[in-house]
C-alpha angles and dihedrals in degrees: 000000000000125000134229115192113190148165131233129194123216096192113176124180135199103277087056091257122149112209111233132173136206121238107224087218106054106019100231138122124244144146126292097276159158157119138305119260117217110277098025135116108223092243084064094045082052102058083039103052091046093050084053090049106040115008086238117131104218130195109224097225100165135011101229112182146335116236109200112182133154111247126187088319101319122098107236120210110180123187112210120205134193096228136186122217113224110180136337114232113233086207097054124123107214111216107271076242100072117083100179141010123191139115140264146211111228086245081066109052094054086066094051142087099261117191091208105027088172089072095065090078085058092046097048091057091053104035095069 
């Protein structure tokens, strides 16, 4: 069985908002998010993959959780991080990928298509 190994940010801002973006393929919202690429730590995939997604810089403050799951054949171990923003490049170029970028209050969330609905439990104990 093949392995994925993949960082998630869980960035919150003052207002209590949780940054979330749309994937264009499936239509549903998620964490900034993705997978290592082949020398990184995931603390370094995770500032990376949300500067992809979003054109935010982040700060990595606190490894949270480690989500391990089985996945059309791969197992999947994902490393969540509590992230800052720090500032959104004007110059940035989001992944083709990303349909939407924009942040939630956890009330939200809880009405939309999430990708990963088990994260929401996770969310919720660090959003407020």
């Amino acid at each position: 069985m093949e392995q994925w190994i993949g960082s998630a940010a869980l960035c919150i801002n003052e207002e209590k908002k949780v940054l979330f973006v749309k994937n264009r393929d499936i239509q549903q919202w998620s964490l900034p998010s993705g997978g290592l690429e082949d020398g990184e730590t995931p603390e370094q995939c995770c500032r990376r993959e949300v500067l992809e997604e979003t054109g935010y810089r982040i700060s990595v403050d606190q490894r949270l959780h480690i989500k391990r799951a089985i996945i059309s054949n791969f197992q999947v171990e994902t490393h969540y991080f509590l992230a800052t923003c720090k500032e959104r490049l004007a110059t940035a170029t989001i992944d083709s990928d990303i349909d939407k970028v924009n942040w939630w209050s956890i009330h939200e969330l809880e009405r939309l298509e999430l990708a990963f609905p088990e994260d929401l439990e996770l969310i919720k104990r660090w959003s407020v």
